[in-house]
TORNU-825758 format. One record per atom (N, C-alpha, C, O): residue number from 0; residue in one letter; chain; atom name; y, z, x. Coordinates in pm, whole numbers, plus 50000, padded with zeros to 5 digits. Each point is the difference from the previous one (the first is absolute). Example, Ala and Ser with C-alpha at 12.3 -4.5 7.8 and 13.67 -1.06 7.14 Angstrom:
REM TORNU-825758
(site 0,"a","A","N",(49431,50780,51319));
(site 0,"a","A","CA",(50119,50000,49911));
(site 0,"a","A","C",(50120,50000,50090));
(site 0,"a","A","O",(49998,50066,50104));
(site 1,"s","A","N",(50107,49862,49861));
(site 1,"s","A","CA",(50119,50006,50082));
(site 1,"s","A","C",(50109,50073,49923));
(site 1,"s","A","O",(50111,50017,50051));
This chain:
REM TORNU-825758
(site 0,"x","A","N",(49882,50000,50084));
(site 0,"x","A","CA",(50118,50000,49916));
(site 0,"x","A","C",(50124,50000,50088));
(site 0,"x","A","O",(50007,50096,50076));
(site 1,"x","A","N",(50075,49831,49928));
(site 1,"x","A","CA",(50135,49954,50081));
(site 1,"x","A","C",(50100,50088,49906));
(site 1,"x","A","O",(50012,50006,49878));
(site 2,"x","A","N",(50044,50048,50210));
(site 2,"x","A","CA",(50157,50078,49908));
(site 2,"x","A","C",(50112,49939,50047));
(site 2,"x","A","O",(50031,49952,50109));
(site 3,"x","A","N",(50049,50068,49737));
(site 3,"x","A","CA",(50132,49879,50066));
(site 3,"x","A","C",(50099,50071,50078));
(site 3,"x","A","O",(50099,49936,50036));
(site 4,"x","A","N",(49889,50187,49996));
(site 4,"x","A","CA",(50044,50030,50186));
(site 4,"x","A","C",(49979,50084,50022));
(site 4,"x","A","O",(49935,50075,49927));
(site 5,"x","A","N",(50118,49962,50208));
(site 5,"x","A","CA",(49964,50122,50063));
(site 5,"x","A","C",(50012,50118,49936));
(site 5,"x","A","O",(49911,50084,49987));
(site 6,"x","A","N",(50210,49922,49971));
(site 6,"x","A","CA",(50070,50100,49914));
(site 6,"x","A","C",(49970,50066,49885));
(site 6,"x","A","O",(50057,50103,49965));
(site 7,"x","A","N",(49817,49817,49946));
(site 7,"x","A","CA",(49932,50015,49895));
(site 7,"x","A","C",(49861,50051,50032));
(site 7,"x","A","O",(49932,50059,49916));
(site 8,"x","A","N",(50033,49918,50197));
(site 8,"x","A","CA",(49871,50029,50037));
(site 8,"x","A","C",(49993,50119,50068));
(site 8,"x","A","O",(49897,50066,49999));
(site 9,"x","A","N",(50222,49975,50075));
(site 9,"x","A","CA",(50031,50161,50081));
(site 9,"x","A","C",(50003,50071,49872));
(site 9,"x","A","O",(49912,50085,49986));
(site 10,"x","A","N",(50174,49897,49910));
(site 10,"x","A","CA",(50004,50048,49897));
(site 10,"x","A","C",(49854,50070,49903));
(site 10,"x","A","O",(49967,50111,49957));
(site 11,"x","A","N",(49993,49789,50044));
(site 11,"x","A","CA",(49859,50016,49946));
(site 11,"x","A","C",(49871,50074,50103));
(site 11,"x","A","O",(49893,50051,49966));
(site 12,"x","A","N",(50163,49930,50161));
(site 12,"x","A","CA",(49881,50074,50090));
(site 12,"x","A","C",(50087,50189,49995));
(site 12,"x","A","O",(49953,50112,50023));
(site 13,"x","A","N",(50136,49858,49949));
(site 13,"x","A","CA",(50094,50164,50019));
(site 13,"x","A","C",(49939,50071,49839));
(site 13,"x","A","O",(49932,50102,50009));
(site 14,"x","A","N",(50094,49841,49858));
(site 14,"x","A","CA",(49931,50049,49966));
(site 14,"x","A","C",(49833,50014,49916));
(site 14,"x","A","O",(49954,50045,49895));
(site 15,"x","A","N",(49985,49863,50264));
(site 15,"x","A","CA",(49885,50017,49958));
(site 15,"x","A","C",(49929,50168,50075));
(site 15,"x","A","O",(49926,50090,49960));
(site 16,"x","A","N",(50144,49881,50154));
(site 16,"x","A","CA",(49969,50145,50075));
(site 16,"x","A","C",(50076,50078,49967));
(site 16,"x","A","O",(49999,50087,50087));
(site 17,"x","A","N",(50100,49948,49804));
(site 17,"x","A","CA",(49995,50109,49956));
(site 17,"x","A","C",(49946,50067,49879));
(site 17,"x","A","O",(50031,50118,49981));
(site 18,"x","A","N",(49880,49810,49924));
(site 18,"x","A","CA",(49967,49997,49920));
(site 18,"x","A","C",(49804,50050,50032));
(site 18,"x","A","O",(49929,50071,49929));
(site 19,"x","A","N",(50041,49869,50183));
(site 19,"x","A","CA",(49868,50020,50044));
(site 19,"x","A","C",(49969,50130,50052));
(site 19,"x","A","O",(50080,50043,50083));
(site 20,"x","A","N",(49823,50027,49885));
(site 20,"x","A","CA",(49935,50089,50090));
(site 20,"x","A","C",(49955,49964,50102));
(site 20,"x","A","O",(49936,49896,50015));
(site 21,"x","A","N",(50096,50196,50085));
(site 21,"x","A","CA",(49943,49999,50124));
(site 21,"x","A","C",(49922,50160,50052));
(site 21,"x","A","O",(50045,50114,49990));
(site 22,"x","A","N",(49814,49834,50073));
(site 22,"x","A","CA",(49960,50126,50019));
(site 22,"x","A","C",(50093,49993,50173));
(site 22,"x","A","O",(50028,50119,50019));
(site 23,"x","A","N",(50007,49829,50058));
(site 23,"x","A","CA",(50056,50049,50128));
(site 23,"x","A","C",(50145,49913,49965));
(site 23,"x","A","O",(50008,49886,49952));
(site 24,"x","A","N",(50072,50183,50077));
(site 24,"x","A","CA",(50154,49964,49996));
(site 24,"x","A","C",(50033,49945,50090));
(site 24,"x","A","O",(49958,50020,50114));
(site 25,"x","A","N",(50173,49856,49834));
(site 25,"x","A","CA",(50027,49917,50104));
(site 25,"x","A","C",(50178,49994,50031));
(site 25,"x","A","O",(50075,49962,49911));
(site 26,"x","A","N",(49967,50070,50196));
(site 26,"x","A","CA",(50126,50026,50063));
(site 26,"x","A","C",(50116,49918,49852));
(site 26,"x","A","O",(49990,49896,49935));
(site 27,"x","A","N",(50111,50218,50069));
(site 27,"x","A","CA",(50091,49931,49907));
(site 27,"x","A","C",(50143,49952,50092));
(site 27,"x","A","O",(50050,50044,50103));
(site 28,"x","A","N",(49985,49844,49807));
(site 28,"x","A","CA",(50083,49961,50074));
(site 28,"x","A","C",(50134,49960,49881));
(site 28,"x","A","O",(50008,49922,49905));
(site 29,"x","A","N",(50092,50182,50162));
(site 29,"x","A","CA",(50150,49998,49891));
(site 29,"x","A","C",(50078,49844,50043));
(site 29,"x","A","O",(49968,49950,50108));
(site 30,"x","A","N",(50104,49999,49828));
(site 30,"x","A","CA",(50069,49891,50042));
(site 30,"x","A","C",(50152,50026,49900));
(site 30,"x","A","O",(50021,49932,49899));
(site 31,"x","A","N",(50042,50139,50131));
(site 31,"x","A","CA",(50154,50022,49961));
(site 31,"x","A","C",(50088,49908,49935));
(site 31,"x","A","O",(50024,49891,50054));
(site 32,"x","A","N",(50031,50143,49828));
(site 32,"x","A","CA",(50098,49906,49933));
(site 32,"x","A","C",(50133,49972,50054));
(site 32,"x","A","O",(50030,50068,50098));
(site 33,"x","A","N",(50039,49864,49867));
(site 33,"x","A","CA",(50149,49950,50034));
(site 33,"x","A","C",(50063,50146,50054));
(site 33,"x","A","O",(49937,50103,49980));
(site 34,"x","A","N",(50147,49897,50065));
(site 34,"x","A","CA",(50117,50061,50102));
(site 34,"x","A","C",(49902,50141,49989));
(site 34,"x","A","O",(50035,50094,49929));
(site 35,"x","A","N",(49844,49908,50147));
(site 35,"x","A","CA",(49932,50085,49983));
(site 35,"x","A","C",(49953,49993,50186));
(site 35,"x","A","O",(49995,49913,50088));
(site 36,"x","A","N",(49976,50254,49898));
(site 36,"x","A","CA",(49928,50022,50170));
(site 36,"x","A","C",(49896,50066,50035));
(site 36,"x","A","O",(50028,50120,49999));
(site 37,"x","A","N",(49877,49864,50028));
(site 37,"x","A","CA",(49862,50084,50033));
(site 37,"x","A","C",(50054,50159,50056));
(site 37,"x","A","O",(49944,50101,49958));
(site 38,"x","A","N",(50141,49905,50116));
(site 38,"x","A","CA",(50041,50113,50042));
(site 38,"x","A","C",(50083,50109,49856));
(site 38,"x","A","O",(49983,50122,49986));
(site 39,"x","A","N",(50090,49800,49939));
(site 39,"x","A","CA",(50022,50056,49820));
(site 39,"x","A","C",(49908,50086,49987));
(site 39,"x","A","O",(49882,49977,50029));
(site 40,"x","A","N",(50166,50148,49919));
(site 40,"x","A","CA",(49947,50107,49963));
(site 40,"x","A","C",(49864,49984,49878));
(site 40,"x","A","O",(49882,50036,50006));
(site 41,"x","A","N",(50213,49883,49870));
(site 41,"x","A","CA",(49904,49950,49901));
(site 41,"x","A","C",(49908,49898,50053));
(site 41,"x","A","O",(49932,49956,49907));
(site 42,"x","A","N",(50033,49979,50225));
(site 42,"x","A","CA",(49882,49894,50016));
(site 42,"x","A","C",(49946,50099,50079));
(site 42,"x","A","O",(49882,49970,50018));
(site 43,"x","A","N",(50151,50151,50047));
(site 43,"x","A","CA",(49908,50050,50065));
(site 43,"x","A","C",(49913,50086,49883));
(site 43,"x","A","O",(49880,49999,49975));
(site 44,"x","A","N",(50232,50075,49963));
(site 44,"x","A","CA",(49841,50088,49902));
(site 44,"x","A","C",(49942,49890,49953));
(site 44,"x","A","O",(49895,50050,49960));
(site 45,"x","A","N",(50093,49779,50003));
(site 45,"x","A","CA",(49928,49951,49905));
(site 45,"x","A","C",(49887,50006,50088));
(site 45,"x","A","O",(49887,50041,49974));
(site 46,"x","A","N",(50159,49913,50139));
(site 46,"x","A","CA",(49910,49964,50146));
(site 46,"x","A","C",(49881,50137,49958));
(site 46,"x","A","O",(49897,50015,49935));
(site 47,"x","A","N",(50165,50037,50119));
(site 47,"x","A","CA",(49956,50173,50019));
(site 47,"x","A","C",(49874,50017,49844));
(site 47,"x","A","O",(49889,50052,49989));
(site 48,"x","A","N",(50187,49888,49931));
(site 48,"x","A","CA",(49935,50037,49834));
(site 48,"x","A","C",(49853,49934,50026));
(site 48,"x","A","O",(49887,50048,49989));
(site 49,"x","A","N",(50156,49831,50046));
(site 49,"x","A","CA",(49828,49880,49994));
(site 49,"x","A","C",(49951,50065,50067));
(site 49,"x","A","O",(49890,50043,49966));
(site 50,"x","A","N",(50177,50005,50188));
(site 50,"x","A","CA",(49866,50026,50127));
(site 50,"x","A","C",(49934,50091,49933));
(site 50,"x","A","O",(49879,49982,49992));
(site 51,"x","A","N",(50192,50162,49931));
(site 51,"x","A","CA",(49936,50147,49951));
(site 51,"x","A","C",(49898,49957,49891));
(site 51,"x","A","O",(49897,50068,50003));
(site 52,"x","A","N",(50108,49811,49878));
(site 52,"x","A","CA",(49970,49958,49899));
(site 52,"x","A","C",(49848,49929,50039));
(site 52,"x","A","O",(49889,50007,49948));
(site 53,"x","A","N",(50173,49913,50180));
(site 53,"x","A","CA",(49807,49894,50025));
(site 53,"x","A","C",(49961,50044,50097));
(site 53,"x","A","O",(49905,49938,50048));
(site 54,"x","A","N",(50136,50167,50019));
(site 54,"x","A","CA",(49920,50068,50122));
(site 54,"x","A","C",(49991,49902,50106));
(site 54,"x","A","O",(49904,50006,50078));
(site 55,"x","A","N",(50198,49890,49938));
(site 55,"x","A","CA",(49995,49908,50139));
(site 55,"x","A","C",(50149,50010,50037));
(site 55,"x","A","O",(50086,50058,49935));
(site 56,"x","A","N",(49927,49887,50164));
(site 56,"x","A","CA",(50102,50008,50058));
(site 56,"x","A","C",(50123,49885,49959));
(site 56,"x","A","O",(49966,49882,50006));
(site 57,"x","A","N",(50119,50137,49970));
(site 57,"x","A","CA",(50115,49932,49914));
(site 57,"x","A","C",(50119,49942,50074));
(site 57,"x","A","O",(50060,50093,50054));
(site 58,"x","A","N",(49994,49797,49970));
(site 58,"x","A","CA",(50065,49952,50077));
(site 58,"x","A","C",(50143,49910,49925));
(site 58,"x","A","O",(49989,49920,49907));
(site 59,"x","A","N",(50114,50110,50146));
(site 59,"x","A","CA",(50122,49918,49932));
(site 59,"x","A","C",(50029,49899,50083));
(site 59,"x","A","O",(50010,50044,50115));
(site 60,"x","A","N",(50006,49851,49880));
(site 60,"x","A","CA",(50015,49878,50065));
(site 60,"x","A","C",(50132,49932,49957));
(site 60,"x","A","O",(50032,49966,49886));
(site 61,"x","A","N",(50055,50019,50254));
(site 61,"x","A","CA",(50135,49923,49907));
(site 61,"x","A","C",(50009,49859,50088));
(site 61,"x","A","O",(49933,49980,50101));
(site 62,"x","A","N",(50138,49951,49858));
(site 62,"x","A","CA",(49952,49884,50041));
(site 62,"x","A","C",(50160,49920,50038));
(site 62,"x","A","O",(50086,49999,49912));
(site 63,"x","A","N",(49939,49945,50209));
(site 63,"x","A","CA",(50108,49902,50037));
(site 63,"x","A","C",(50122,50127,50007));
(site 63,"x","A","O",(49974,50118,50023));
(site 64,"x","A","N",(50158,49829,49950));
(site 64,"x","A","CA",(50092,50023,50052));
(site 64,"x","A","C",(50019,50120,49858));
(site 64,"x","A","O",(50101,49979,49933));
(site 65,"x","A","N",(49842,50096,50037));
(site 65,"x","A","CA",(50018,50115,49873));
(site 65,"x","A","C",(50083,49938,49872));
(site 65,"x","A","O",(49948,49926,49916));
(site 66,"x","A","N",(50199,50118,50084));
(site 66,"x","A","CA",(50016,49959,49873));
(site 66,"x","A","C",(50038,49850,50008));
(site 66,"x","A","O",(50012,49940,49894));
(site 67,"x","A","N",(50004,50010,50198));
(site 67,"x","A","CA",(50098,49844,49986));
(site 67,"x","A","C",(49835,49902,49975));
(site 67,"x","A","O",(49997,49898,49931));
(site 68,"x","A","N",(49911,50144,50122));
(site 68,"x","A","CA",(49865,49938,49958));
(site 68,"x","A","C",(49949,50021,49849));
(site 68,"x","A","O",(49939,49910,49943));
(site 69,"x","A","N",(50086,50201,50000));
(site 69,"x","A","CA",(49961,50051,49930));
(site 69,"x","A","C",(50081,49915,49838));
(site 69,"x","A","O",(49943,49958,49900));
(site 70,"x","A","N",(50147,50043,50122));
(site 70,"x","A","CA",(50133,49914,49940));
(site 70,"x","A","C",(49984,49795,50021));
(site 70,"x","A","O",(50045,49925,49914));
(site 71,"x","A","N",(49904,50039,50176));
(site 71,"x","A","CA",(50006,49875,50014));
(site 71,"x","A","C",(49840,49901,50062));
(site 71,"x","A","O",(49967,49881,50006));
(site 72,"x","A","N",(49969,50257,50030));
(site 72,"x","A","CA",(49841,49927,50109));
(site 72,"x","A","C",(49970,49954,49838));
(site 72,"x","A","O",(50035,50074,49909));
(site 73,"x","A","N",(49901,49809,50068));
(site 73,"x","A","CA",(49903,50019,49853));
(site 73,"x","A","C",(49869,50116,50009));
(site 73,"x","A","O",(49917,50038,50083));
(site 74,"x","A","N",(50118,49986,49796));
(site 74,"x","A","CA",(49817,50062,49998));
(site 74,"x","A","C",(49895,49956,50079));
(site 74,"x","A","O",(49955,50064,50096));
(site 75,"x","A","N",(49994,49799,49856));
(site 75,"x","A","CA",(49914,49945,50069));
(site 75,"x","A","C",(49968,49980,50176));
(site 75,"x","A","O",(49890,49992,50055));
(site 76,"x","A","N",(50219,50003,49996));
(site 76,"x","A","CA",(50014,50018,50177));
(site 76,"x","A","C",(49984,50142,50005));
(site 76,"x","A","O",(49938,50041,50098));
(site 77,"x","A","N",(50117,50072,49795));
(site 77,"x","A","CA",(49963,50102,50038));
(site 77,"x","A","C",(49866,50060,50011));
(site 77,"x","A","O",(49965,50087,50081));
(site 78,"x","A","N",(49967,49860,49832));
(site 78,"x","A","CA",(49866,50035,49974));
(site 78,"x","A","C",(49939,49911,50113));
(site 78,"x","A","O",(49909,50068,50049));
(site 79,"x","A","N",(50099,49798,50023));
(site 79,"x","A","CA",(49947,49941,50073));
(site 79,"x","A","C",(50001,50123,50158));
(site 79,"x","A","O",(49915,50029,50084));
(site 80,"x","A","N",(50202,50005,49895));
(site 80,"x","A","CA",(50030,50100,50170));
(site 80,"x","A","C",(49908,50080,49967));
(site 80,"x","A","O",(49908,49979,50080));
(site 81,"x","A","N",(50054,50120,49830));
(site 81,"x","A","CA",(49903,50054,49956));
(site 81,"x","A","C",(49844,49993,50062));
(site 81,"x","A","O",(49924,50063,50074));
(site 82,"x","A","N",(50081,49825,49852));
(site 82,"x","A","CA",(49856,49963,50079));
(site 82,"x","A","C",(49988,49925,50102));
(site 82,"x","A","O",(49918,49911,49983));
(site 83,"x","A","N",(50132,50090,50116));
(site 83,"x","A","CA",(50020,49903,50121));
(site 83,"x","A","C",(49977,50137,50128));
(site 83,"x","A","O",(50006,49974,50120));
């Protein structure tokens, strides 16, 4: 089955694993909204919330130049740095 992009298919794998049981937990990974910073008080407790919640270790990932990326990178290049 071909998905008509990347963006629909991260989508659908994000919440397929959160929806699934898992008997061994697998590392979470935060990815921060607009004029937003992993170091932010509120992304660290979320951070903090998953790691305490799935018993793995939880990671915030920000990506390019913070907010001026965040404001203009598309989604899609963002999610490509992601997995690269």
């Amino acid at each position: 089955m071909a998905f008509p992009s990347k963006f629909l298919a991260f989508i659908l794998f994000l919440v397929f694993i959160t929806i699934t049981p898992f008997s061994h937990s697998i590392p979470v990974i935060v990815i921060h909204g607009i004029r937003d910073q992993c170091a932010n008080r509120g992304v660290k407790q979320f951070t903090e919330f998953l790691t305490n919640f799935s018993g793995s270790k939880g990671y915030c990932l920000e990506i390019g130049d913070e907010t001026w990326d965040s404001w203009f990178m598309p989604l899609e290049e963002q999610v490509e740095l992601l997995t690269t």
